[in-house]
C-alpha positions as CSV (number, residue, x, y, z in Angstrom):
1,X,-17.2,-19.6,6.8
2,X,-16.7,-15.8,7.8
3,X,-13.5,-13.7,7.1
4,X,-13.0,-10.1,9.0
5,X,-11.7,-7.4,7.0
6,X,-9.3,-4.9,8.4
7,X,-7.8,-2.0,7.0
8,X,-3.7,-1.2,8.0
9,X,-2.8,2.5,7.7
10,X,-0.2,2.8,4.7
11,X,-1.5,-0.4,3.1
12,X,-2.7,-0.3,-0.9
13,X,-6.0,-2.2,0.5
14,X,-7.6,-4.0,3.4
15,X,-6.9,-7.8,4.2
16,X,-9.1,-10.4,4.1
17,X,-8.4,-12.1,7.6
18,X,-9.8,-15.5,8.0
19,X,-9.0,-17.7,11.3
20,X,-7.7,-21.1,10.5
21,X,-9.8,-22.6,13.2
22,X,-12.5,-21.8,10.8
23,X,-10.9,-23.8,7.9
24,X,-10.0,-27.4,7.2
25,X,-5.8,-27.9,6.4
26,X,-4.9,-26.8,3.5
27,X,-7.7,-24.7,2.4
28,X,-5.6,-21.4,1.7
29,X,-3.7,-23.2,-0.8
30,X,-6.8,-24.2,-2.9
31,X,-6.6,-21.9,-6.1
32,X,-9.6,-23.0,-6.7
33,X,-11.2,-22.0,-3.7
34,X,-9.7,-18.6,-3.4
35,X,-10.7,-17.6,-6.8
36,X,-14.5,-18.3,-5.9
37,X,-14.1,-15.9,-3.1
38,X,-12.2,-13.7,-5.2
39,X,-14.7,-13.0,-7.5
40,X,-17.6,-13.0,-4.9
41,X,-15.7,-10.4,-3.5
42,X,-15.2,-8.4,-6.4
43,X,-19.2,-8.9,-7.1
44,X,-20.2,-7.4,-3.9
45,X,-17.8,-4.5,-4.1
46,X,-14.6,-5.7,-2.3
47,X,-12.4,-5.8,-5.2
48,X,-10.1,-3.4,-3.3
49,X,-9.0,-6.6,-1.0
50,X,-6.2,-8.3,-2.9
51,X,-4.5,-9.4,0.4
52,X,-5.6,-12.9,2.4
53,X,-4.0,-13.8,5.7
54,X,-4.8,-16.6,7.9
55,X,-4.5,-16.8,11.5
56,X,-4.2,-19.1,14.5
57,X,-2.5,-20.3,17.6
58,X,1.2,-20.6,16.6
59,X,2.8,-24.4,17.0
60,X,5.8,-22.8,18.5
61,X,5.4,-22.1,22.0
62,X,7.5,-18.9,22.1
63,X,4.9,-17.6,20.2
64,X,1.7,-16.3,19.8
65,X,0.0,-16.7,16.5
66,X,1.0,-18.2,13.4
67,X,0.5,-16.0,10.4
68,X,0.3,-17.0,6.7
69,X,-0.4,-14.8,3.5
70,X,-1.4,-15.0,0.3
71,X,-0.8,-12.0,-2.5
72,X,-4.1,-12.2,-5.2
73,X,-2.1,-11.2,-8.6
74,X,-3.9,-10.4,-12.0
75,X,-3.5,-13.6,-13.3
76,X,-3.4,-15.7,-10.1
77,X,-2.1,-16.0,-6.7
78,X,1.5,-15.7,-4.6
79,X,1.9,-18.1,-1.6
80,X,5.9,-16.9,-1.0
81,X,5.6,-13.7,-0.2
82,X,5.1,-11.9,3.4
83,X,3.5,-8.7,4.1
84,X,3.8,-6.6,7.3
85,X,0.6,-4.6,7.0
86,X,-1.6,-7.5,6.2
87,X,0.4,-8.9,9.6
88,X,-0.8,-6.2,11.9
89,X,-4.2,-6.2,10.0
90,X,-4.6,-9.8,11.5
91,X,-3.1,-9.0,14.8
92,X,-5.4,-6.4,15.3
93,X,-8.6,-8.6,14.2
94,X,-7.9,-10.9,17.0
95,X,-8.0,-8.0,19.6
96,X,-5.8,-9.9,21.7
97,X,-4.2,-7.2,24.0
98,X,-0.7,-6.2,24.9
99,X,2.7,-7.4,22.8
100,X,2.0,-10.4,20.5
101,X,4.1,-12.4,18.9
102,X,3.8,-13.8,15.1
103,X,5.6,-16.4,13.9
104,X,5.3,-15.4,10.0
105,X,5.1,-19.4,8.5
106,X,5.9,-18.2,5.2
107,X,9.1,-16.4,5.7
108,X,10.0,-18.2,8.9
109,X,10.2,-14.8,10.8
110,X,9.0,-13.6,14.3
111,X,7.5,-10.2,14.3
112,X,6.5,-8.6,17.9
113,X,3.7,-5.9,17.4
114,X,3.9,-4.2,20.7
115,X,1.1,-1.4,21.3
116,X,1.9,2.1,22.0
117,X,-0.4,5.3,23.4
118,X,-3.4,6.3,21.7
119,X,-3.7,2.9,19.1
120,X,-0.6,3.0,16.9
121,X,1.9,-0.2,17.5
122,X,5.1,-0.9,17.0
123,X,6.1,-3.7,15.1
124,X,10.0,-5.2,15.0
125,X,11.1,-7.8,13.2
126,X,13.6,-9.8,15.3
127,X,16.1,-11.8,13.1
128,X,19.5,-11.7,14.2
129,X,21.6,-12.0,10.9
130,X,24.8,-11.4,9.9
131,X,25.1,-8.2,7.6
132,X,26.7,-10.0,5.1
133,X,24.5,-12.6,5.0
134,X,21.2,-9.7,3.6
135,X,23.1,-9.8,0.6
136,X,21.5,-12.5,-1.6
137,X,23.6,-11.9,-4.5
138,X,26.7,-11.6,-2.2
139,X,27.2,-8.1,-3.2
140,X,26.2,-4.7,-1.5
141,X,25.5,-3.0,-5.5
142,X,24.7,-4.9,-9.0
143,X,24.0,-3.3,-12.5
144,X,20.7,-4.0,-14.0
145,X,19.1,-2.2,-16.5
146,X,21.7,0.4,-17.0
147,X,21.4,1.3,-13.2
148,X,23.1,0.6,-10.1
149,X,21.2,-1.2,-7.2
150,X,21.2,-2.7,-4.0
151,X,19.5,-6.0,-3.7
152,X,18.3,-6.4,0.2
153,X,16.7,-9.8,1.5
154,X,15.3,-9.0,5.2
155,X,12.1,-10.4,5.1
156,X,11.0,-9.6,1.6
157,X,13.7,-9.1,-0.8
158,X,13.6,-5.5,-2.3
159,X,15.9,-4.3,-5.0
160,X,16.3,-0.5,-3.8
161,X,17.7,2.5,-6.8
162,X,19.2,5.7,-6.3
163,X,16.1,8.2,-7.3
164,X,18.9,10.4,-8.4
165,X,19.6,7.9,-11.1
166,X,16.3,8.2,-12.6
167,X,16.4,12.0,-12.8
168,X,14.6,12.9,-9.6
169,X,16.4,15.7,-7.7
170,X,13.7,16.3,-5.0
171,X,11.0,14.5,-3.2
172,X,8.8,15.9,-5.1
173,X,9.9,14.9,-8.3
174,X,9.9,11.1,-7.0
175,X,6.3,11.4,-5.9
176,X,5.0,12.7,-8.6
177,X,7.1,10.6,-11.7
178,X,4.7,9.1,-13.9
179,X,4.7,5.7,-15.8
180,X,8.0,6.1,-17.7
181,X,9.5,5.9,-13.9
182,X,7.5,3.1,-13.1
183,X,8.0,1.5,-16.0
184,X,11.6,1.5,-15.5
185,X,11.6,0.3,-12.3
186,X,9.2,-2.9,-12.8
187,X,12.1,-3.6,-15.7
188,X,14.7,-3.5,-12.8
189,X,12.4,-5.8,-10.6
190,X,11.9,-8.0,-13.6
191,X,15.2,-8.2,-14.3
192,X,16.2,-8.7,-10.3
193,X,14.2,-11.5,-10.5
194,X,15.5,-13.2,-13.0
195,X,19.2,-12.6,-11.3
196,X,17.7,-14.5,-8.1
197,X,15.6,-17.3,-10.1
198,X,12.4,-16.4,-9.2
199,X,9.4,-15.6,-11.7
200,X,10.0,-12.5,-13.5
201,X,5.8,-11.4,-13.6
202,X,5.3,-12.8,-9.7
203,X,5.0,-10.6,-6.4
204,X,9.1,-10.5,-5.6
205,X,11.2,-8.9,-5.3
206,X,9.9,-5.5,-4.5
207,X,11.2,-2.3,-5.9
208,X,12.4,1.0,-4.6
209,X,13.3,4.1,-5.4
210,X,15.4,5.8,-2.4
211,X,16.6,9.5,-2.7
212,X,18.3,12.1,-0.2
213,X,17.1,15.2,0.2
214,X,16.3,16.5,3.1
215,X,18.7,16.2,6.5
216,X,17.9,13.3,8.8
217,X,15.5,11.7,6.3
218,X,15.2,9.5,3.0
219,X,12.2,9.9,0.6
220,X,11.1,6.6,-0.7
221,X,8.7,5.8,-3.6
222,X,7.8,2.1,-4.2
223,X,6.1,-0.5,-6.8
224,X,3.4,-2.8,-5.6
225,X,1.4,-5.3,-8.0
226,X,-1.3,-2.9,-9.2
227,X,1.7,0.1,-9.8
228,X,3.1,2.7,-7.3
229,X,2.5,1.6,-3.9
230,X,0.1,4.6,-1.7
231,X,2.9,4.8,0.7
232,X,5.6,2.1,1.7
233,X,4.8,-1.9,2.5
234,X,5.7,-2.8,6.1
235,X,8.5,-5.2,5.0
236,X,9.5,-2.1,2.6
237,X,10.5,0.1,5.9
238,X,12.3,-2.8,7.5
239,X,14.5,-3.9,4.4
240,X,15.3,-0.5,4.1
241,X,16.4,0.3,7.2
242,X,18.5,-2.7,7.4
243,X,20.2,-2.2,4.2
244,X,21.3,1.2,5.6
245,X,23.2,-1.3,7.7
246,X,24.8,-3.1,5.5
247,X,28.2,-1.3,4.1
248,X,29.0,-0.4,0.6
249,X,25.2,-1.1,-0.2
250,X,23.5,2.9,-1.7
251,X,21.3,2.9,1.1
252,X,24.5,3.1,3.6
253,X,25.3,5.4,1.6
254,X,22.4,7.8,0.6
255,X,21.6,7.4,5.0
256,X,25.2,8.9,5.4
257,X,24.0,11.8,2.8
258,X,21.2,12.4,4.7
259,X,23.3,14.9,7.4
260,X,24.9,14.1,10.6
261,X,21.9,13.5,12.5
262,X,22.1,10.2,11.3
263,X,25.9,9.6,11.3
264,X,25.8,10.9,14.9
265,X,23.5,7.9,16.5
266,X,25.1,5.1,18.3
267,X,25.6,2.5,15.5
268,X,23.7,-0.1,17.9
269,X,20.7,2.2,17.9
270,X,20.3,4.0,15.1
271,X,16.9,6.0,13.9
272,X,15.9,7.3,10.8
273,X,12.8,9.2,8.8
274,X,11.3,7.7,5.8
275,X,9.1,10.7,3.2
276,X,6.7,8.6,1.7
277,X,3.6,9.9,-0.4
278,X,1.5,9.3,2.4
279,X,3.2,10.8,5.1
280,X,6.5,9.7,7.2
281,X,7.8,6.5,8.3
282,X,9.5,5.9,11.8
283,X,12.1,3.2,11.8
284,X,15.2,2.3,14.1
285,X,17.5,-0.7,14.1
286,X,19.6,-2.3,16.0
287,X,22.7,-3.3,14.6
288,X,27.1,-3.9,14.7
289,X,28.7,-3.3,11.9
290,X,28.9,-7.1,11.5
291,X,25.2,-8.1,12.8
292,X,21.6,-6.9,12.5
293,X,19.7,-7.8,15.4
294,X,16.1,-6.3,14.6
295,X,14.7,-3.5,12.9
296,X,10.9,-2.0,14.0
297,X,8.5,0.2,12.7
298,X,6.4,2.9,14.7
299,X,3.7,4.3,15.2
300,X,1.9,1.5,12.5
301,X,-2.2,1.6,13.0
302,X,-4.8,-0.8,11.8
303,X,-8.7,-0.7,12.2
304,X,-11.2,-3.5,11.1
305,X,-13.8,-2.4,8.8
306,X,-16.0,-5.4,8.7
307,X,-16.5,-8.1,11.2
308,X,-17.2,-11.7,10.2
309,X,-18.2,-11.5,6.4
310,X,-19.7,-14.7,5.5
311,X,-17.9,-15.9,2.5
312,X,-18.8,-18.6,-0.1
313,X,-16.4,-21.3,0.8
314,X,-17.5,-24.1,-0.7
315,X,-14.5,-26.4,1.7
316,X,-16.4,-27.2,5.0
317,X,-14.5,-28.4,8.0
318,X,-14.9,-32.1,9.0
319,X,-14.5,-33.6,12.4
């Protein structure tokens, strides 16, 4: 059994991209077998990978690929979550050329990563959803832990904060708060979890904190497993920008603080700059004030770093 590892720009770590032709059913869903290769990976100095995806020929004829993922926490492993990094990470280990298409199995998406000059892709997430409907506790703000929020569901669920709110008054100040910030905020997701029924120490939701500083553009800072994300996750970007869609949510509102460059784009069509601490995000949707159609990321790069790393899979396939 081999496994390619590929490295997404933006990501926390590379991905650990096996091909489910290489694998008998099921496999990826063996704890057992994932924490052998966990800890053979950690003994031959791949600890860094804490992201699995597996790949094949999608069942659904409109697409591509089929894509599933696995998040490795400390204490075990999350089959419910998506992650669009580890997505083009497998996309580009296939080398398959021109737009692809990924039906995502776990969250029941279709992402199109469609190249663009020079290496870099695009990637859109095409749901067409009613604005209302990204809402999963029916309302555009909740209180929870003293603060106000915006839970988002679009793709991942994220549970976004006005940086304001924590005392950060420039972008600056967000990327460089230390663990009583981040603290904070993993209370807030904890406590966001709760409020949607899902386990309070597992992978969702994601949290966020948003501010406005700068014209045209919205700094983000955000929590992954292992603490403050590098940059931004790929479904970060995308829930984001479709919350700024969604009225009476503080991302609708902090994108209308951000100047009238924003304001000023066609509703339908609308673009927007994301200051993370690695560097900016490009995103656009496409959205009524009633319906999101899809929202993409530019400009996303991936590279592989190792090709077919045998791995000490103990499953073997069977005719």
């Amino acid at each position: 059994m081999t496994g390619d590892v590929v490295q997404a720009e933006g990501a926390p770590g590379p991905t650990l991209v096996l091909h489910r032709d290489r694998l008998p059913a099921g496999a990826l869903a063996s704890c057992a077998e994932l924490t052998v290769v966990r800890r053979w990976l950690e003994r031959t100095g791949r600890g860094g990978i804490r992201k699995l995806a597996l790949i094949g020929t999608s069942a659904d004829p409109s697409c591509d690929l089929d894509y599933r993922f696995v998040q490795c926490l400390p204490d075990g492993f999350d089959f419910r979550t998506g992650c669009g990094h580890s997505l083009l990470a497998a996309v580009v280990g296939t080398g398959r050329p021109g737009a692809v298409r990924v039906r995502a199995v776990t969250t029941g998406d279709t992402v199109v990563c469609v190249p663009e000059p020079h290496g870099a892709y695009t990637v859109r997430l095409e749901r067409v959803a009613a604005t209302a409907d990204l809402l999963p506790t029916g309302r555009p703000a909740d209180r929870l832990g003293g603060l106000t929020v915006s839970i988002v569901r679009y793709g991942n669920p994220y549970v976004f904060v006005d940086a304001r709110d924590l005392g950060l008054d420039s972008d600056h100040a967000l990327f460089a708060a230390g663990p009583p910030v981040l603290g904070r905020l993993i209370a807030v997701r904890a406590a966001a979890a709760r409020l949607l029924g899902m386990p309070p120490r597992g992978a969702l939701p994601k949290v966020a904190a948003v501010g406005s500083y700068r014209p045209g553009r919205l700094s983000v800072r955000a929590v992954t497993v292992s603490g403050w994300h590098p940059a931004l996750a790929l479904t970060g970007s995308v829930c984001l920008a479709a919350g700024t869609a969604v009225a009476g949510t503080l991302l609708s509102r902090l994108a209308l603080d951000s100047g009238p460059a924003y304001e000023a784009c066609p509703r339908a069509a609308r673009s927007l700059r994301l200051d993370t601490p690695s560097g900016p995000v490009h995103v656009s949707t496409e959205a009524t004030a009633e319906r999101l159609r899809h929202v993409a990321v530019h400009g996303k790069r991936a590279r592989v770093l190792e090709r077919a790393v045998p791995l000490p899979w103990r499953i073997r396939v069977t005719a």
